[in-house]
C-alpha positions as protocol buffer text, in pm:
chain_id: "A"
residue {
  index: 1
  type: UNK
  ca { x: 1107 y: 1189 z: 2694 }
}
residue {
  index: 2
  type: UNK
  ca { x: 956 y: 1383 z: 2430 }
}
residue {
  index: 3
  type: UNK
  ca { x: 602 y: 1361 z: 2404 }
}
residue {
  index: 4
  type: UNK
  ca { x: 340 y: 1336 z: 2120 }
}
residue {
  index: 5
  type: UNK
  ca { x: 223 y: 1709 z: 2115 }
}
residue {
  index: 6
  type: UNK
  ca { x: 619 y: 1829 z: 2053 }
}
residue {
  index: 7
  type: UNK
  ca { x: 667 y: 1594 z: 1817 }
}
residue {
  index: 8
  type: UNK
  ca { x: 360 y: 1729 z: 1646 }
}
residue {
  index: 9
  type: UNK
  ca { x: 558 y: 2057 z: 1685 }
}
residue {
  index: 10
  type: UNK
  ca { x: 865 y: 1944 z: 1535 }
}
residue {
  index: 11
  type: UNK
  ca { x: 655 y: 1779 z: 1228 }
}
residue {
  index: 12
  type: UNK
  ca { x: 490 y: 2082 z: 1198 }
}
residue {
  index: 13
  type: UNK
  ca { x: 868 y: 2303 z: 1188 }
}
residue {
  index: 14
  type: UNK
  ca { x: 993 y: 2037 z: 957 }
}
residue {
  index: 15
  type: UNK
  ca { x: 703 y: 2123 z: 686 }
}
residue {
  index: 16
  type: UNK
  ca { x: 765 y: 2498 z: 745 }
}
residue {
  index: 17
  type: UNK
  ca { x: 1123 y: 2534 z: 713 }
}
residue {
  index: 18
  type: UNK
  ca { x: 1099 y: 2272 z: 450 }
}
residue {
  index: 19
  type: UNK
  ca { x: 874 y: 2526 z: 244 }
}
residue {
  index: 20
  type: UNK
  ca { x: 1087 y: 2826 z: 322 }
}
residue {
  index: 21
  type: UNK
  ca { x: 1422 y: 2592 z: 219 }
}
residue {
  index: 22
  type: UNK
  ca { x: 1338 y: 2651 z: -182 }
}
residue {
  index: 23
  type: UNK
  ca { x: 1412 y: 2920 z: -349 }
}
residue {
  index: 24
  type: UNK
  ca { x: 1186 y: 2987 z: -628 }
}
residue {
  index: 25
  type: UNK
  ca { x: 915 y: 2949 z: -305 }
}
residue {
  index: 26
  type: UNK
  ca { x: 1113 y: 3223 z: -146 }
}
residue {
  index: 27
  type: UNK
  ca { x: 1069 y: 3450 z: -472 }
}
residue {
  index: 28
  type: UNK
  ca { x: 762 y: 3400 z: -444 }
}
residue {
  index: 29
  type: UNK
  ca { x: 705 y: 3488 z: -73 }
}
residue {
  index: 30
  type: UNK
  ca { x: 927 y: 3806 z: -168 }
}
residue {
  index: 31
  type: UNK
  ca { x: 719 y: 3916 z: -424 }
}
residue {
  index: 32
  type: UNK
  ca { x: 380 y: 3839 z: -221 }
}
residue {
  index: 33
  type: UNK
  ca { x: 554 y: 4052 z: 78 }
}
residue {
  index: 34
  type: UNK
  ca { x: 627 y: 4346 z: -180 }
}
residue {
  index: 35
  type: UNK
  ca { x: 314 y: 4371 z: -432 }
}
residue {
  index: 36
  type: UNK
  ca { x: 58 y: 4234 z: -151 }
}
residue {
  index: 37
  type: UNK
  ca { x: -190 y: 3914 z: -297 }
}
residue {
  index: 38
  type: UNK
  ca { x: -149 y: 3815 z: -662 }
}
residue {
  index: 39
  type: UNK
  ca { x: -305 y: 3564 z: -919 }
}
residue {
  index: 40
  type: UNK
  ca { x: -137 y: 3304 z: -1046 }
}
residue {
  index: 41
  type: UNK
  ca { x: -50 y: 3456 z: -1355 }
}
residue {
  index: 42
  type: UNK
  ca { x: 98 y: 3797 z: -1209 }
}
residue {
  index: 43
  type: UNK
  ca { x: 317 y: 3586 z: -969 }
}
residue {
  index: 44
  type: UNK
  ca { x: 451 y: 3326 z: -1275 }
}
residue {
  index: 45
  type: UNK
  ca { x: 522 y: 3633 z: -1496 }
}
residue {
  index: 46
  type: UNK
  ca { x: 811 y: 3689 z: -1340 }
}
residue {
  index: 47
  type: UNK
  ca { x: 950 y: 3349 z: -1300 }
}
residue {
  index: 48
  type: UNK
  ca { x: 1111 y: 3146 z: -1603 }
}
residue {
  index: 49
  type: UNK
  ca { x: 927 y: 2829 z: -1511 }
}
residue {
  index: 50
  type: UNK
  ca { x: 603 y: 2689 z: -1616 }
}
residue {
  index: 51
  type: UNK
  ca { x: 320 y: 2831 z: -1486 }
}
residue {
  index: 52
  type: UNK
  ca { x: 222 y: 2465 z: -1372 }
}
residue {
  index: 53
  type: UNK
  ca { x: 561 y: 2453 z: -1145 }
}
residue {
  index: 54
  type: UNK
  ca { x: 418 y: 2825 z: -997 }
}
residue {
  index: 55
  type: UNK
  ca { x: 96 y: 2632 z: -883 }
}
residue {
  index: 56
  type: UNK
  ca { x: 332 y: 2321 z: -751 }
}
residue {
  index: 57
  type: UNK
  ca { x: 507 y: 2577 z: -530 }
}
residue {
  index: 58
  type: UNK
  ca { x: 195 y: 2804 z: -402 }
}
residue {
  index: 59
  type: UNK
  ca { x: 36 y: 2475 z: -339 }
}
residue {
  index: 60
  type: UNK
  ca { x: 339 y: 2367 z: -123 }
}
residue {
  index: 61
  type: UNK
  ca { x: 323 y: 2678 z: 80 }
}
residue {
  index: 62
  type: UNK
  ca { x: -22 y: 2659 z: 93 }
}
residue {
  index: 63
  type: UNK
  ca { x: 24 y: 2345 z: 266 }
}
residue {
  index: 64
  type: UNK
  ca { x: 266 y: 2487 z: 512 }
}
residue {
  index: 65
  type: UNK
  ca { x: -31 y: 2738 z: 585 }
}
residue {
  index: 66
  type: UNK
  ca { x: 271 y: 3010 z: 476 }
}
residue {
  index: 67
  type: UNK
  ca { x: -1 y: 3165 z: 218 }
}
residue {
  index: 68
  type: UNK
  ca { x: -386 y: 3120 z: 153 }
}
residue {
  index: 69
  type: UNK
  ca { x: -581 y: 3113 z: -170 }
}
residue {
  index: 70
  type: UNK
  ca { x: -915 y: 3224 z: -263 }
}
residue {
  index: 71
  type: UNK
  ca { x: -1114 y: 3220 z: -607 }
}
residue {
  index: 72
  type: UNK
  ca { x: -1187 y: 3555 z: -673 }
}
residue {
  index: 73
  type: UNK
  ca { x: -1378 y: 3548 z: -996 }
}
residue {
  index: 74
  type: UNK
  ca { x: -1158 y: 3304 z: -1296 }
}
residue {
  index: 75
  type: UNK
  ca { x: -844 y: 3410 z: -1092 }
}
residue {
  index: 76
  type: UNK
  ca { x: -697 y: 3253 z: -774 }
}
residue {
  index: 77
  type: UNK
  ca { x: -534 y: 3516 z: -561 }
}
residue {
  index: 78
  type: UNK
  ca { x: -292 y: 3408 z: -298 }
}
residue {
  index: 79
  type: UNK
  ca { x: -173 y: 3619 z: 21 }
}
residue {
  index: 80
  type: UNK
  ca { x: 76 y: 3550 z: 250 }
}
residue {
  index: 81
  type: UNK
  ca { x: -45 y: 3445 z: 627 }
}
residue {
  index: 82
  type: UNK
  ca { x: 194 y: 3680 z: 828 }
}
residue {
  index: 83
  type: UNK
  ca { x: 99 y: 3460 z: 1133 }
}
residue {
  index: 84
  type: UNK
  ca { x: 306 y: 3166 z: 1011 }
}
residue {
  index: 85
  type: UNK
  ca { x: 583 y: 3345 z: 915 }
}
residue {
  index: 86
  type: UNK
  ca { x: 606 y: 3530 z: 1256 }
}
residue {
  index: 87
  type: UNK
  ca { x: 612 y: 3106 z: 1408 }
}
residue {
  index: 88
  type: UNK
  ca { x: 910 y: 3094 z: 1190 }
}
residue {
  index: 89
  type: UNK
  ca { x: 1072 y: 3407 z: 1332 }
}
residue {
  index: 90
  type: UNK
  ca { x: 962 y: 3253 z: 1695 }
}
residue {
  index: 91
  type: UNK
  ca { x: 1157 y: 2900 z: 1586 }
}
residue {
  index: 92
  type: UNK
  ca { x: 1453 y: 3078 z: 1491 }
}
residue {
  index: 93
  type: UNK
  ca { x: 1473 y: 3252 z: 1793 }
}
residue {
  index: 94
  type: UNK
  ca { x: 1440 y: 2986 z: 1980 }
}
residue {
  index: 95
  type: UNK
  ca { x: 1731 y: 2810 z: 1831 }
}
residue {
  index: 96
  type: UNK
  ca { x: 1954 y: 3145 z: 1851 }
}
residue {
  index: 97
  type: UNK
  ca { x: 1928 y: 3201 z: 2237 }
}
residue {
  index: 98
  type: UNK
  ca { x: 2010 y: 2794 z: 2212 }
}
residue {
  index: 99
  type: UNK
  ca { x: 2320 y: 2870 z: 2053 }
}
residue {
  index: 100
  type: UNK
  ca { x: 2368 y: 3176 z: 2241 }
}
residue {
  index: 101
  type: UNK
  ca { x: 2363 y: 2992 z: 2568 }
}
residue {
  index: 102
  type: UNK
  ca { x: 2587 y: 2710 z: 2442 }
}
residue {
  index: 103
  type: UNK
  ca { x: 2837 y: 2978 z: 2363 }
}
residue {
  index: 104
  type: UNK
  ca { x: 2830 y: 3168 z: 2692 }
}
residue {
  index: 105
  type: UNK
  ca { x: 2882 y: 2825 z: 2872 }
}
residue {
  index: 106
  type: UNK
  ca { x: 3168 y: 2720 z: 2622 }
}
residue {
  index: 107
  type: UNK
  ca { x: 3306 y: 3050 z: 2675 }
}
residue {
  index: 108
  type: UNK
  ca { x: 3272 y: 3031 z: 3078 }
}
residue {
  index: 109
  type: UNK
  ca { x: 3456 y: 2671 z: 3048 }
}
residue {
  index: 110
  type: UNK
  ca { x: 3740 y: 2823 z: 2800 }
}
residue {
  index: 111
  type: UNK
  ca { x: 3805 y: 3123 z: 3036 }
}
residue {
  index: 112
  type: UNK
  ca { x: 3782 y: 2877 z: 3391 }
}
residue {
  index: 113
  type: UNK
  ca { x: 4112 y: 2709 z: 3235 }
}
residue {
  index: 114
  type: UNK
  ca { x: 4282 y: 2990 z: 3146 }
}
């Protein structure tokens, strides 16, 4: 019976995967990985969308915790939060030796009835 702190977990996955599952947010993840923390207007320069739909999506991952923002000066400069991205790695491979497992026993069943 799953209990309230794993279902926190799984709420918590849900928002995080959920972040990572656009890909304009991923863009912008790529180009925080690559050029390190950027303003607003660097990271929208490069995008064909309103800087207003930028915002939408650093505020998303913001809420994921995936990046952080800070005021520094008229600018806000987000970075990413390596952290949370490493709990995504971790989530993944926790799902992968899942699978992995389910194949070895499928594949120990197939071979018994050969």
């Amino acid at each position: 019976m799953p209990n309230q702190q794993s279902d926190l977990a799984l709420t918590d996955a849900a928002l995080l995967f959920a972040a990572l599952g656009d890909e304009t947010r991923l863009r912008l993840l790529r180009q925080l990985s690559e050029v390190g923390p950027a303003s607003i207007s660097a990271l929208a320069h490069n995008f064909r969308v309103t800087r207003q739909a930028v915002t939408k999506h650093l505020k998303f991952l913001a809420c994921a915790s995936i990046i952080y923002g800070k005021r520094a000066g008229r600018e806000h400069v987000w970075t990413l939060n390596p952290a949370r991205l490493a709990e995504a790695q971790r989530c993944l491979d926790v799902i992968a030796r899942g699978w992995d497992d389910a194949l070895g026993r499928l594949k120990a069943h197939l071979e018994e009835g050969i």
